[in-house]
C-alpha positions as CSV (number, residue, x, y, z in Angstrom):
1,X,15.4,-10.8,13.3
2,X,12.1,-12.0,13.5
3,X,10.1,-14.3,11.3
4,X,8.6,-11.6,10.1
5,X,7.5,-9.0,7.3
6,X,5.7,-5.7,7.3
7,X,4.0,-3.7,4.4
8,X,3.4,-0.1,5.0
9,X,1.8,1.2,1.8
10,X,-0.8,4.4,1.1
11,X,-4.3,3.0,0.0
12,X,-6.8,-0.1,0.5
13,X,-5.8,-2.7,-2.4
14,X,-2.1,-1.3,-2.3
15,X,-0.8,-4.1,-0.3
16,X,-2.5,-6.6,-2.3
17,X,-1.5,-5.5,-5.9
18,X,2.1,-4.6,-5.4
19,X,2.9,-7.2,-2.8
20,X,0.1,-9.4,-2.6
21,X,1.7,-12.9,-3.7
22,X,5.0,-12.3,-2.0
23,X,3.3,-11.9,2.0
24,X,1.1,-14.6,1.1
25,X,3.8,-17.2,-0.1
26,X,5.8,-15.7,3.3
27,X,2.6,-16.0,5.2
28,X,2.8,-19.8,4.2
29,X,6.3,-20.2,5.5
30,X,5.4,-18.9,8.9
31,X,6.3,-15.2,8.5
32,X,3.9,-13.1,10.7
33,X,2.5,-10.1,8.4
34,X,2.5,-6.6,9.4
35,X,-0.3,-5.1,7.3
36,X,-0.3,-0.7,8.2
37,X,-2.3,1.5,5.9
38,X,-1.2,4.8,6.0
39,X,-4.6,6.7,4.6
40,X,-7.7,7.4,5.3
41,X,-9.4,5.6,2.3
42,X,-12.4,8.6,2.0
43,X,-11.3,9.2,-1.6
44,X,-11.9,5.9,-4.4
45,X,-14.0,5.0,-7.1
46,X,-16.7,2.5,-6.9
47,X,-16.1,-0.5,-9.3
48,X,-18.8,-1.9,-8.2
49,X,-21.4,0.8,-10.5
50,X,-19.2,-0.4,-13.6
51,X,-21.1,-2.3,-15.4
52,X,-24.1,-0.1,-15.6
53,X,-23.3,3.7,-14.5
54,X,-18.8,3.7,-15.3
55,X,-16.6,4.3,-12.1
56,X,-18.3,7.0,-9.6
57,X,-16.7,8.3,-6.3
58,X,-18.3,7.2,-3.5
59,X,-18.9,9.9,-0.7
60,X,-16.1,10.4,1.6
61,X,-17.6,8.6,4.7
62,X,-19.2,5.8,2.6
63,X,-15.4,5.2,0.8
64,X,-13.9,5.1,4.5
65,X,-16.3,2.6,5.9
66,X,-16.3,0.5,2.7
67,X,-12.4,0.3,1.9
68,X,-11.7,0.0,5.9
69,X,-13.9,-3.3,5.8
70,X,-12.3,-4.4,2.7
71,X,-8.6,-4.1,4.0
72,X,-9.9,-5.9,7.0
73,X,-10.9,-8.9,5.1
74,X,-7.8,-8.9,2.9
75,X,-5.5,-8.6,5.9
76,X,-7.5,-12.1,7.7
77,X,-6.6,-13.9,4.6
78,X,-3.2,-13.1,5.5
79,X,-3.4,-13.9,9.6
80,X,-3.1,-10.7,10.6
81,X,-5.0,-7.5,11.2
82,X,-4.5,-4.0,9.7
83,X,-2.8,-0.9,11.6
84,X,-4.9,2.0,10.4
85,X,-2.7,5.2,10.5
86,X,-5.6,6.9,9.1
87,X,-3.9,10.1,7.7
88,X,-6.6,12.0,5.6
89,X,-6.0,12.1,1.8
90,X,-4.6,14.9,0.2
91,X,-7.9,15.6,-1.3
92,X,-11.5,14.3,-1.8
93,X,-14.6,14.1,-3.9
94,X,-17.8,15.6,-3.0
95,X,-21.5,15.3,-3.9
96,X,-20.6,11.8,-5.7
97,X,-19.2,13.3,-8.5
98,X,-15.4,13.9,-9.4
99,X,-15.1,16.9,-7.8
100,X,-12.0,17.3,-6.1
101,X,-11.9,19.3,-3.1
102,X,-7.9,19.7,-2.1
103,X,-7.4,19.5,1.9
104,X,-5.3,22.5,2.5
105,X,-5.2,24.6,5.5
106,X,-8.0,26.5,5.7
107,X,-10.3,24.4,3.4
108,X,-13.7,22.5,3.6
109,X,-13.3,19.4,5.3
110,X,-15.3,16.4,4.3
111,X,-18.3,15.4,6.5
112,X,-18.0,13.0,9.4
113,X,-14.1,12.3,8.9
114,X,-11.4,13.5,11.2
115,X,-9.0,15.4,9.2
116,X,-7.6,17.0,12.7
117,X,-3.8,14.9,11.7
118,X,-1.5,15.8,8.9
119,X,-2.5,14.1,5.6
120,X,-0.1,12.3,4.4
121,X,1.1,14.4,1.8
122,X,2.7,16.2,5.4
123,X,2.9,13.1,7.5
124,X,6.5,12.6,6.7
125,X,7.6,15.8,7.9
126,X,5.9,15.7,11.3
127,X,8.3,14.0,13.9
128,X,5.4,12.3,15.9
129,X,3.9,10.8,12.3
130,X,7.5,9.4,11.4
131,X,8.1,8.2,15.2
132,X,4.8,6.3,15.2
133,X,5.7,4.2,12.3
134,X,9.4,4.1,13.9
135,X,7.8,2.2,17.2
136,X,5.9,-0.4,14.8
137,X,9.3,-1.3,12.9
138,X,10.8,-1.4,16.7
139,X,8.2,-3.4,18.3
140,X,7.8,-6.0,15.6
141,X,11.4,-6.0,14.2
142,X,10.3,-7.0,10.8
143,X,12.8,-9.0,8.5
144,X,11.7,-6.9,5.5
145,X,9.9,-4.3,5.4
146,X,7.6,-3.5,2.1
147,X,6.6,0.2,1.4
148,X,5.3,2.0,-2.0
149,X,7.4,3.1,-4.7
150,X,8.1,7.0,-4.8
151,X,6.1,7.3,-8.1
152,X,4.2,10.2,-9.8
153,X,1.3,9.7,-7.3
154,X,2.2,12.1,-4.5
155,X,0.4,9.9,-1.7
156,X,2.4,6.8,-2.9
157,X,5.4,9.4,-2.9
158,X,4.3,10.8,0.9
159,X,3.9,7.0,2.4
160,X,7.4,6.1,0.8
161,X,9.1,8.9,2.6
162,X,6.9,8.4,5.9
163,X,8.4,5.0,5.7
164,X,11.7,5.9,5.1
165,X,11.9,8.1,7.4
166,X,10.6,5.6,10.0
167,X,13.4,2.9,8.6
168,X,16.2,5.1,9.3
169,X,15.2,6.2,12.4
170,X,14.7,2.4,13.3
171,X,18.1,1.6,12.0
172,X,19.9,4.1,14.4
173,X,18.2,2.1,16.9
174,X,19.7,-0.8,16.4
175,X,17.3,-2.3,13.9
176,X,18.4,-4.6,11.0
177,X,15.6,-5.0,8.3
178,X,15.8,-4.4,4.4
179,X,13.4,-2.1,3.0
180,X,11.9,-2.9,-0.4
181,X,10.1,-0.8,-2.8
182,X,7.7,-2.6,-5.5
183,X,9.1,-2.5,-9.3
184,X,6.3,-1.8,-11.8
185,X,6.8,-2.3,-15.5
186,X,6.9,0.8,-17.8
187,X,6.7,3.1,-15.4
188,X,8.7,6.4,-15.7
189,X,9.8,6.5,-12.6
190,X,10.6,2.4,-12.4
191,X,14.3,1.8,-10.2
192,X,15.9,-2.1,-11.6
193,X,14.7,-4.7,-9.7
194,X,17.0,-6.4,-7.5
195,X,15.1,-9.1,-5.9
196,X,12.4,-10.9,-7.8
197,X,9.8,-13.2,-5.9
198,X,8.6,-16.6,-7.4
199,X,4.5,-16.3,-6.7
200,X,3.4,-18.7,-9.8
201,X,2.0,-20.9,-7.2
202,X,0.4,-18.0,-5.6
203,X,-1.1,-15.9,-8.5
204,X,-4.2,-17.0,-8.1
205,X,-4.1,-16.5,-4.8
206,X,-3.0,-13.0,-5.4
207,X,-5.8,-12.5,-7.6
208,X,-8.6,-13.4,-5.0
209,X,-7.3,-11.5,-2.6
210,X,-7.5,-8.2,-4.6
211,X,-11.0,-9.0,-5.4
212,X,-11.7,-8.4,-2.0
213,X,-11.3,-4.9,-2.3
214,X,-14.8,-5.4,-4.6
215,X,-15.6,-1.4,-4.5
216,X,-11.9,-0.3,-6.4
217,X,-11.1,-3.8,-8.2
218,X,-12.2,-3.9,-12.2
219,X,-11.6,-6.7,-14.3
220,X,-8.9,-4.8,-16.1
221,X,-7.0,-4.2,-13.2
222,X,-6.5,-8.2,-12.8
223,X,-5.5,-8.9,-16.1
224,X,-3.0,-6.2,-15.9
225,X,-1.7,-7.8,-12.8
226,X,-1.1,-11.3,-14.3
227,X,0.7,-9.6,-17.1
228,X,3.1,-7.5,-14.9
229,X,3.5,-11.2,-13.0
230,X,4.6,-12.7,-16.5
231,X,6.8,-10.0,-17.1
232,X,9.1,-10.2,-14.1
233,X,8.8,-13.7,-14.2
234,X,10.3,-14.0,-17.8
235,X,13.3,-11.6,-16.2
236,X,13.7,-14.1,-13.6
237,X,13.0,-17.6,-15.7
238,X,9.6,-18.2,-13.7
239,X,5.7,-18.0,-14.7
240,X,5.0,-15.2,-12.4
241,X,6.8,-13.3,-9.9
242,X,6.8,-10.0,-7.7
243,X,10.2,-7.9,-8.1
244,X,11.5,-4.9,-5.9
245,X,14.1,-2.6,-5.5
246,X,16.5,-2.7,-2.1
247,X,16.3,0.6,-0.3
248,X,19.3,1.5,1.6
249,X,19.6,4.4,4.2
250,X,16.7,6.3,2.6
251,X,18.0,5.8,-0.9
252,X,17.2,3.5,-3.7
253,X,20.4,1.5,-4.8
């Protein structure tokens, strides 16, 4: 295998929060990072009106350019550069408030985005969507391969079967990766953990790297983050750590 690791995952900040301190402590060992965002980013709040207005949506195009540049400065800090699949969100909010406009067929496509692919919700159904992320696995022959957890949000749900799909289809081909799935505390739809990552050298790290995402990332969200550290790091006997569940043949174990 290759010294290597990918992270396939649905949204801008994703990566960072649910993996964030393992791919940079691998990053440090001289793992090459494979950083693929599977959405289009034209749906997200803007943190950034906070302080003074609360969270807002920021129109569709704005939220694409903004997030896109964001991911792009999170993925330098770790070496590498993002592989934008760019399937359109399941929905979107227009006129800058939190009107939600469903992309179905048929329906009111936002302004200056191609929505012409499946959305993601679909993606993993579509044979070219699945064989596209198949030939990144191939070409790169990741060691591990990170990917979201199939959770109540149905684009993190759509992205972890786009990737599954793409893993098996890799392992008939001779590929010999692990998939992993994030573990997040308290969550109803939370599989064990069965591999746990030592970041407490790298929290911090962690944390400054999701601040680059500056239009999604509140200050809530970060202490959340160190406390979900702490917890996995008290089931492993560390300060802080990342834990994930093994995938296997399109199934968690």
């Amino acid at each position: 295998m290759n010294k290597c690791i990918m992270a396939l995952f649905a949204h801008a900040d994703d990566i960072e929060i649910k993996a964030g301190g393992t791919l940079l402590k691998y990053k440090d060992q001289g793992y090459k990072i494979i950083y693929v965002m599977a959405t289009n980013n034209m749906a997200g709040s803007d943190a950034r009106k906070s302080a003074v207005y609360g969270q807002a949506p920021m129109p569709p195009d704005e939220c694409y350019a903004v997030r896109r540049k964001e991911a792009c400065a999170a993925a330098e800090i770790l070496g590498t550069k993002p592989i934008f699949l760019d399937y359109p969100q399941g929905g979107y909010h227009k006129n800058g408030i939190f009107k939600g406009v469903e992309l179905r067929f048929g329906s009111e496509a936002p302004e200056k985005i191609n929505c012409e692919m499946p959305s993601i919700l679909t993606a993993y159904h579509n044979k070219e969507c699945v064989e596209r992320v198949t030939q990144i696995i191939l070409e790169n022959q990741p060691e591990f391969v990170f990917t979201e957890t199939a959770d109540h949000n149905t684009e993190h749900y759509s992205t972890c079967l786009l990737c599954q799909h793409a893993f098996d289809s890799a392992l008939k081909k001779n590929y010999k990766g692990i998939l992993l799935s994030p573990s997040i505390p308290r969550r109803p739809f939370m599989i064990p953990p069965d591999t746990y990552v030592n970041i407490t050298d790298y929290i911090e790290k962690k944390i400054a790297l999701l601040k680059i995402h500056e239009s999604q990332c509140a200050e809530w969200m970060l202490e959340r983050l160190k406390d979900q550290a702490k917890f996995w790091g008290w089931a492993c006997n560390c300060k802080y750590a990342e834990a994930f569940s093994t995938i296997k043949n399109g199934l968690l174990q």
